[in-house]
VEXDREN-2710 file (C-alpha; in Angstrom, 1 decimal):
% VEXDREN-2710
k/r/px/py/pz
1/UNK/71.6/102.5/1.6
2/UNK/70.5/100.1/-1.2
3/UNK/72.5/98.6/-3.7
4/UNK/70.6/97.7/-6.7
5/UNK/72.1/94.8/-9.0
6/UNK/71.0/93.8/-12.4
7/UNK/72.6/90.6/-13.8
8/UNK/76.1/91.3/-13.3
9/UNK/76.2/95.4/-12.7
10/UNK/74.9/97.7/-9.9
11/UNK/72.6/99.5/-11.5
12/UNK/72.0/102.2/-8.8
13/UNK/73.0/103.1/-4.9
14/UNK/70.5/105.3/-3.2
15/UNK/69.2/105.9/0.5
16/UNK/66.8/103.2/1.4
17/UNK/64.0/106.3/1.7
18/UNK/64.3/107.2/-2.0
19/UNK/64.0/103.4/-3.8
20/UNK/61.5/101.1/-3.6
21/UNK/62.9/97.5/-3.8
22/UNK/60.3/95.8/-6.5
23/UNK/58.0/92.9/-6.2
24/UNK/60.1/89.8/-6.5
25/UNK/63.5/91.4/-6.0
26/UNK/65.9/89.3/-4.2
27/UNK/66.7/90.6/-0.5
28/UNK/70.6/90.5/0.9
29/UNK/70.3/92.3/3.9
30/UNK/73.8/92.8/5.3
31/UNK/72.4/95.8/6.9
32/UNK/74.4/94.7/10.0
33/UNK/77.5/94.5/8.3
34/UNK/80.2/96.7/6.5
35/UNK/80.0/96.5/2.9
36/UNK/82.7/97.4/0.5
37/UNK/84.0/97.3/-2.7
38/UNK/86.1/94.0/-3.8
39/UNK/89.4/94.5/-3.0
40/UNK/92.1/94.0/-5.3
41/UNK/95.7/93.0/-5.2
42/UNK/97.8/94.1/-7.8
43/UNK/100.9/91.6/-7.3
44/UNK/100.0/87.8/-7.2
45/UNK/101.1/84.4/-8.3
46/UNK/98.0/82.4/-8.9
47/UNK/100.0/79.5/-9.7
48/UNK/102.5/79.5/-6.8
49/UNK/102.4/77.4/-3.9
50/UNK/104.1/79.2/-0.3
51/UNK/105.1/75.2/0.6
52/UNK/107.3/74.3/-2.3
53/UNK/110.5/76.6/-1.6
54/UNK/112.6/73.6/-2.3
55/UNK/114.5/73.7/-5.4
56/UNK/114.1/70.8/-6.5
57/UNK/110.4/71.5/-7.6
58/UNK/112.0/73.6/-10.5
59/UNK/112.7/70.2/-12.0
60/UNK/109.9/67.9/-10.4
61/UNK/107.2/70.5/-11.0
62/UNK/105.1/70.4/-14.3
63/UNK/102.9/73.0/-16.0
64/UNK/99.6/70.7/-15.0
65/UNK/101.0/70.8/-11.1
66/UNK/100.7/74.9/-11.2
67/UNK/97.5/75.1/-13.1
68/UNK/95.9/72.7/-10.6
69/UNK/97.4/75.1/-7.8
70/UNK/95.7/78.1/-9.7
71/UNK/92.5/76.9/-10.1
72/UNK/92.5/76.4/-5.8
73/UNK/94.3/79.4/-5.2
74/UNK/91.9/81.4/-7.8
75/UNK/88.8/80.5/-5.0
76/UNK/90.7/81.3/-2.0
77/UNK/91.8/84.5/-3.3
78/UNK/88.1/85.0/-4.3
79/UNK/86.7/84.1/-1.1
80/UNK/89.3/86.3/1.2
81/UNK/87.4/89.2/-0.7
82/UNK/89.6/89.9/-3.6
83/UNK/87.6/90.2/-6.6
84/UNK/90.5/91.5/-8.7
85/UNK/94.2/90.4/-8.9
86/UNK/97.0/91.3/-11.5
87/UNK/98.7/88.5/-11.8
88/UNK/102.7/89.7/-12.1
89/UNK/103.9/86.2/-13.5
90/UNK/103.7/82.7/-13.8
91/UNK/104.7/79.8/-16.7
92/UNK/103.7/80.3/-20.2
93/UNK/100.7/81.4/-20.2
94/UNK/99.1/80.2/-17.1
95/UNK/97.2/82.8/-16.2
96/UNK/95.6/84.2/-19.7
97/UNK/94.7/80.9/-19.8
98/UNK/93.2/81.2/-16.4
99/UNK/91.6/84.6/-16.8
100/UNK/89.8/83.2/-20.0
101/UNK/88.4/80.1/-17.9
102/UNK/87.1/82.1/-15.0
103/UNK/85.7/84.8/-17.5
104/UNK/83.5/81.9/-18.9
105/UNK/82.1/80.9/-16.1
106/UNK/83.9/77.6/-16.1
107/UNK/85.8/78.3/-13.3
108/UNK/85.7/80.4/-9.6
109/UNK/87.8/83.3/-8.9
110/UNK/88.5/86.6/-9.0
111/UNK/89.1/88.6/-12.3
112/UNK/92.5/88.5/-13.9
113/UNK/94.8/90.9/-15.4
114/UNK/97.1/88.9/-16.7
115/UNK/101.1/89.1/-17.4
116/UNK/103.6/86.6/-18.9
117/UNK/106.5/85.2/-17.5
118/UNK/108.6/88.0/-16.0
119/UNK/111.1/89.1/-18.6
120/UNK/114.5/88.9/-17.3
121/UNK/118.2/89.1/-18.6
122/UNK/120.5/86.0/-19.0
123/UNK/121.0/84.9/-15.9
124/UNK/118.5/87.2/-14.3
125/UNK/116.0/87.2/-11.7
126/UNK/114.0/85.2/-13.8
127/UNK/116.4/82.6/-15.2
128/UNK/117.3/79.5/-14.2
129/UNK/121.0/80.1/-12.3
130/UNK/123.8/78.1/-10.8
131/UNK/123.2/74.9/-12.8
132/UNK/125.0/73.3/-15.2
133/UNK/125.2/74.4/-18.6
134/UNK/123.5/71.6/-19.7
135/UNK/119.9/71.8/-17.1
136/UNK/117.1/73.0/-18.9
137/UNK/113.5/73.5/-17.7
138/UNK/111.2/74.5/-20.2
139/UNK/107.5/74.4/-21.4
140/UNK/108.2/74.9/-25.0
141/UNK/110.9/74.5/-27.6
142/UNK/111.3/78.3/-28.2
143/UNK/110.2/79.2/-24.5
144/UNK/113.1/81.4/-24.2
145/UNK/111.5/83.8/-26.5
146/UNK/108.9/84.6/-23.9
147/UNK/111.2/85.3/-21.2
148/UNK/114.9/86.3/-21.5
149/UNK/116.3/89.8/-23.8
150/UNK/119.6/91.0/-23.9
151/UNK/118.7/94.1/-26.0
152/UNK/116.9/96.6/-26.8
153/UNK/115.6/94.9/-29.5
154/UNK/115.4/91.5/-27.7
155/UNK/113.0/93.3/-25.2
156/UNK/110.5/94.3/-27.9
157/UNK/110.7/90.9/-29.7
158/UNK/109.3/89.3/-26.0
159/UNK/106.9/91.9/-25.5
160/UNK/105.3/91.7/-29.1
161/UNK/105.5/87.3/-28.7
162/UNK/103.7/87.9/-25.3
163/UNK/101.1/90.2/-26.6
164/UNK/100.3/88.0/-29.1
165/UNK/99.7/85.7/-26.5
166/UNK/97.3/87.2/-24.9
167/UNK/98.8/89.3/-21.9
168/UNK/97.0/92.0/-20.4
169/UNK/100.1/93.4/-18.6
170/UNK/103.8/93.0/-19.2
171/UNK/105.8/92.3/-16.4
172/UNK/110.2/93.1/-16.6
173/UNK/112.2/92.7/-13.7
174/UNK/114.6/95.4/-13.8
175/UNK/117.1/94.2/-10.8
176/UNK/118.0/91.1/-9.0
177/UNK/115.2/89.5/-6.6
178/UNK/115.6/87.6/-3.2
179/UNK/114.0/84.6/-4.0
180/UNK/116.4/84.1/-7.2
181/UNK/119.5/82.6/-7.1
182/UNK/123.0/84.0/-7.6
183/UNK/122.1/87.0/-7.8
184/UNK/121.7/90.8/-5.8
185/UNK/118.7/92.3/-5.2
186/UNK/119.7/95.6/-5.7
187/UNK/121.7/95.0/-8.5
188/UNK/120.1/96.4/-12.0
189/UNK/119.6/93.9/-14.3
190/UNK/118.4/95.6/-16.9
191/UNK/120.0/99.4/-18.8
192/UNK/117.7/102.4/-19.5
193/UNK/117.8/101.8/-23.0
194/UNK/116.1/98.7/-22.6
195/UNK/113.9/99.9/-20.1
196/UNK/113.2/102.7/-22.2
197/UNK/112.2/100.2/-25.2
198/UNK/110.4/97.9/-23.6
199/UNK/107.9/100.5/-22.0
200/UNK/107.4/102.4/-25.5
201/UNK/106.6/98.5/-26.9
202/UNK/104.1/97.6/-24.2
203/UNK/102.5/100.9/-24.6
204/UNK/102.4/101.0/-27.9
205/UNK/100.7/97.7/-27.8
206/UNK/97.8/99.2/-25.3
207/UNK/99.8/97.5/-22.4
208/UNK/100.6/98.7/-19.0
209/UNK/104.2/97.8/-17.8
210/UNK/105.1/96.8/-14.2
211/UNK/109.0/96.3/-13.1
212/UNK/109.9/93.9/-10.6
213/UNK/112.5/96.6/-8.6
214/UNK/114.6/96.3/-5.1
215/UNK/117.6/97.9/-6.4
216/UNK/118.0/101.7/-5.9
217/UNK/119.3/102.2/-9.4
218/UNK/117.1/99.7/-11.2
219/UNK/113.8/101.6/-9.2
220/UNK/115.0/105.0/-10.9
221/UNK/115.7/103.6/-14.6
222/UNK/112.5/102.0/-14.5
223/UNK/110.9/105.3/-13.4
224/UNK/112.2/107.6/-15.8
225/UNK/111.8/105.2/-18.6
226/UNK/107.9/105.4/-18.1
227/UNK/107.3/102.1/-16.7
228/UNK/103.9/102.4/-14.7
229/UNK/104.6/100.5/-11.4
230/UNK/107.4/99.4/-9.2
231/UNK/106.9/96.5/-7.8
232/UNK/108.5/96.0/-4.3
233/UNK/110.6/99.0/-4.4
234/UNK/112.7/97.9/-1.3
235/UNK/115.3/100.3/-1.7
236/UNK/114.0/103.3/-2.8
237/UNK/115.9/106.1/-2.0
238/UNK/114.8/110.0/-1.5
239/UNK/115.5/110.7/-5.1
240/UNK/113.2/107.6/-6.7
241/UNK/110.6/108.8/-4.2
242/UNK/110.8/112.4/-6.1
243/UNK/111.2/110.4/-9.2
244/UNK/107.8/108.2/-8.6
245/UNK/105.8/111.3/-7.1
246/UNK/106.9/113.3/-10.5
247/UNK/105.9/111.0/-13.0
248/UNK/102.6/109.4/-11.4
249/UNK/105.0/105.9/-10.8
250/UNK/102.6/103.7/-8.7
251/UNK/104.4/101.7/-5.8
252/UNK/103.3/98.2/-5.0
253/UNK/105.3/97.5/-2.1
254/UNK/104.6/94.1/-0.4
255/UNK/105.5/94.5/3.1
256/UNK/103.3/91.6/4.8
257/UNK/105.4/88.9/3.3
258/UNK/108.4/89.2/4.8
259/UNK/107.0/87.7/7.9
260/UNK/106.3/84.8/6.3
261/UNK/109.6/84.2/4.0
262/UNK/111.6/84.5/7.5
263/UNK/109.1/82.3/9.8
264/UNK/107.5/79.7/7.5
265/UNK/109.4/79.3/4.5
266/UNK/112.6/77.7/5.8
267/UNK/110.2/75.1/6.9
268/UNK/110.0/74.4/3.0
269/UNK/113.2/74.5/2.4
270/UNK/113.9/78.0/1.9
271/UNK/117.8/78.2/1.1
272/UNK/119.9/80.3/3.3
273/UNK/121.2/82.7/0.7
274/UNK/117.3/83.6/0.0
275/UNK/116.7/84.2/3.4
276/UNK/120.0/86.2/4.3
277/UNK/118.5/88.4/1.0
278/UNK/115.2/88.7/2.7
279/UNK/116.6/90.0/5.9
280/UNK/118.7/93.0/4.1
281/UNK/116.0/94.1/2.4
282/UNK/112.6/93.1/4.5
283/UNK/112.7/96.1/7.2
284/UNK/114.3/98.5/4.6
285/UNK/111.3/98.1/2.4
286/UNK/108.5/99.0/5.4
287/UNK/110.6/101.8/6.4
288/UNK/110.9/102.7/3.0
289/UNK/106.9/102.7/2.4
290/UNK/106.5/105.0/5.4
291/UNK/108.7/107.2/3.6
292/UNK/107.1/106.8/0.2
293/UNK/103.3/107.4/1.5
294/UNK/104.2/110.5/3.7
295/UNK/105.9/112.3/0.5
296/UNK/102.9/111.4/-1.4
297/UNK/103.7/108.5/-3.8
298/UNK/100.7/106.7/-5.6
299/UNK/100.2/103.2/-4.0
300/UNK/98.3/100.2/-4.5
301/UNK/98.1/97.2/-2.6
302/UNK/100.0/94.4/-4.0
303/UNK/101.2/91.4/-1.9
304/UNK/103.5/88.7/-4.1
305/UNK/100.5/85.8/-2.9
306/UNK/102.5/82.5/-3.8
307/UNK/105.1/83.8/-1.8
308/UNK/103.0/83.3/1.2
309/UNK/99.6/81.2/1.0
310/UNK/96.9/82.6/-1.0
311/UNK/93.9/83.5/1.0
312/UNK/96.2/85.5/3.5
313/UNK/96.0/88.7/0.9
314/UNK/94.4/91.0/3.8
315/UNK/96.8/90.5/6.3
316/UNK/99.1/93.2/4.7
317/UNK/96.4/96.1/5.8
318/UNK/97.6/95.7/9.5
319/UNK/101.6/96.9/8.1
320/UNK/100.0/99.4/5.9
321/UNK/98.9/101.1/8.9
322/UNK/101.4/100.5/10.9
323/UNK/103.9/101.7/8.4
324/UNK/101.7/104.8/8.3
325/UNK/98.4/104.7/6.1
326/UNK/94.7/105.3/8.1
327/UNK/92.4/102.4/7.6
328/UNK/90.6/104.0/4.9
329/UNK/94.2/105.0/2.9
330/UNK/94.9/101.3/2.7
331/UNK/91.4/100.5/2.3
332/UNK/91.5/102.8/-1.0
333/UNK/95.0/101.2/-1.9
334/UNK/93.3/98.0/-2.4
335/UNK/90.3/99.5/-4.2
336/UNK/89.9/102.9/-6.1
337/UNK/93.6/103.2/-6.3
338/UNK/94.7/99.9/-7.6
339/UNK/91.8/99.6/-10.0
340/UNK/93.2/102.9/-12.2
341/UNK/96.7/101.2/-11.6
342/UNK/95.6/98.1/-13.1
343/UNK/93.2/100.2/-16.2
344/UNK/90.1/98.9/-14.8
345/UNK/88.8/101.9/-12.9
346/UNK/85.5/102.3/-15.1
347/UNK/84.4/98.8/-14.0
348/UNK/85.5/98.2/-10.4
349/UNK/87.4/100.1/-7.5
350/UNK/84.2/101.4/-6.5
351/UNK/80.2/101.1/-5.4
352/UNK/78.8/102.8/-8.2
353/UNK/76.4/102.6/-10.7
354/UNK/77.3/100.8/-13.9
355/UNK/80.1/99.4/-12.7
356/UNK/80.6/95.1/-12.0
357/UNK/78.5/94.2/-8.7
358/UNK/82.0/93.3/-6.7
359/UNK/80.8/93.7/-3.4
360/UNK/82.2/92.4/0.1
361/UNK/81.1/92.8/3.4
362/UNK/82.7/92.2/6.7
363/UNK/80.6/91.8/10.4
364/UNK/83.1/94.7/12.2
365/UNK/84.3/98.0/11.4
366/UNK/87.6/98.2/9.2
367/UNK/88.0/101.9/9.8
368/UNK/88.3/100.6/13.3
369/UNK/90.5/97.8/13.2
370/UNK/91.8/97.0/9.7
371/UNK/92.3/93.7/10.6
372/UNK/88.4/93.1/9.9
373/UNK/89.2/92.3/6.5
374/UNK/90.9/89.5/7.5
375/UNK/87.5/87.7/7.5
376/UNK/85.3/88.2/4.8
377/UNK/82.1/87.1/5.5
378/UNK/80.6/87.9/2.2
379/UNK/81.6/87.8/-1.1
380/UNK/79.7/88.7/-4.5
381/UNK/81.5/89.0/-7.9
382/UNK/79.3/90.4/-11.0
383/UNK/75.9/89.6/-9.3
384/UNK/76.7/86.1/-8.3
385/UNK/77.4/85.1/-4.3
386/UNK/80.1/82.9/-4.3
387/UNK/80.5/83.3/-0.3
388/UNK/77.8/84.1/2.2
389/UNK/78.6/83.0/5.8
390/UNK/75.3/84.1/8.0
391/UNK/73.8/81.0/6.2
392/UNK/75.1/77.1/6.3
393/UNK/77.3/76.3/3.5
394/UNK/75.7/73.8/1.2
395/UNK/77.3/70.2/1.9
396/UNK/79.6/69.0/-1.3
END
């Protein structure tokens, strides 16, 4: 087969007997290799770091120290093969700002669907807990209003000061989280209602929604309130599996990182309550996937990179299959499936004509051992080769 690319699109993909490369055409032969689509994960945290679990970094931490992280963590993710991430939260407005910067060429890495902070109720997943009254960390005067509703009507106000932000994708977080404080991951955080209102206001804004979900009840509300992915979905039970498969719910459960919060992070000064959280619901959520793919769920590949160290985004395909998906399902997780998640499917996903020339290769076969994609050894992003191992890098 040849791929044809002009400036940043393939413009066709035909049998090498029925296209005749012209005069002067650039030559990539990776006839030797296995070429795919870039992959895409549809859960990261471009400005996270997987070696700052200490707590004290809340306070010692500025908005400069994560966009520096980004701007690394942007090429690594680029180079592991992912040429498109959703990124599901990080502070005000890090990654619009980001996606803008790589979209002009200033900087390297993948493309960007971008959210805000992760909206949260007070005292929420996403708030600052167990302090005193009188501990604040914050970007902005009024950054509150970016963040944290306690109605209905609280939830649109955030969703319409994010949108005029800039956000591609809003981002709620419908029940507690395990690496939050003081709170339960399967506790709902937020009602219906509010569910309910804050998917009609990101919708009616042109905006997908995506709920941050462990709780059994939280995954449901979110589901029947129109929200368009669960993210994590720990403990999904049989009826929120009926729920998803009825409604056309995507799942983005990340079930690679577990191995890493329990192995690496205390090494970073993981507290204990976070890890005793990570432990109840860690094999619960890969038996839960199992579960979910068999009954015939949409899924896309999602990971939470920043929870573990960006670059690593493949090695989730090996639990994909072990948890039950072939090669090639978790293959098209990552892919065709997560680009019409993330609203992009006319422009990546696939090798096609008239879509972006995001194309990867690997030297092994991924239908034969997933674990291929592991090493990239090729990377090109709208026409431009920002990795190519069969020749010396260039010194720096």
């Amino acid at each position: 087969m040849v791929i044809a690319v002009e400036d940043e699109r393939i413009k066709s993909v035909a049998s090498a007997a029925d296209i005749k490369i012209p005069p002067g055409a650039k030559v990539i032969d990776l006839s030797q290799a296995t070429v795919l689509p870039g992959m895409i994960d549809c859960h990261t945290h471009l400005g996270s770091r997987a070696d700052r679990y200490n707590e004290i970094y809340n306070f010692k931490s500025t908005p400069f120290d994560h966009a520096f992280s980004a701007v690394v963590n942007a090429r690594k993710t680029l180079e592991a093969g992912f040429t498109s991430v959703r990124d599901v939260g990080s502070d005000p407005f890090l990654a619009v700002d980001l996606r803008n910067s790589i979209n002009e060429g200033y900087l390297a890495g993948p493309r960007v669907v971008a959210s805000g902070p992760g909206i949260s109720i007070t005292g929420g997943h996403g708030d600052l807990n167990n302090f005193s009254p009188q501990t604040r960390v914050m970007m902005f005067p009024e950054e509150r209003d970016f963040q944290i509703a306690d109605s209905a009507d609280e939830v649109r106000h955030v969703i319409r000061a994010q949108e005029k932000y800039g956000v591609d994708v809003i981002k709620i977080l419908a029940t507690g989280g395990v690496l939050s404080r003081g709170d339960s991951p399967g506790a709902a955080q937020f009602t219906f209602e509010e569910l309910k209102a804050a998917a009609d206001t990101a919708h009616m804004g042109g905006r997908k929604i995506a709920a941050h979900a462990h709780g059994t009840e939280g995954i449901k509300n979110a589901i029947r309130a129109g929200i368009d992915s669960i993210e994590h979905a720990s403990l999904i039970d049989d009826e929120g599996i009926r729920l998803a498969k009825e409604h056309g719910t995507y799942l983005v459960m990340d079930i690679y990182n577990d191995d890493y919060i329990l192995n690496e992070a205390p090494k970073y000064g993981l507290p204990t309550e976070n890890l005793d959280k990570e432990r109840m619901v860690g094999r619960l959520q890969r038996e839960n996937f199992r579960k979910a793919f068999q009954a015939g769920v949409k899924m896309a590949f999602g990971t939470d990179a920043g929870v573990y160290p960006h670059g690593d985004n493949a090695k989730q395909f090996f639990y994909m299959v072990k948890y039950g998906m072939t090669p090639a399902q978790a293959i098209r997780a990552a892919t065709s499936s997560a680009a019409d998640l993330i609203g992009r499917a006319k422009d990546v996903g696939t090798i096609e004509a008239g879509k972006y020339a995001d194309i990867i290769a690997v030297n092994a076969d991924p239908l034969a051992d997933v674990r291929a994609l592991e090493h990239v050894d090729f990377v090109m992003k709208g026409g431009v080769v920002y990795k190519d191992m069969r020749v010396p890098r260039p010194a720096n």
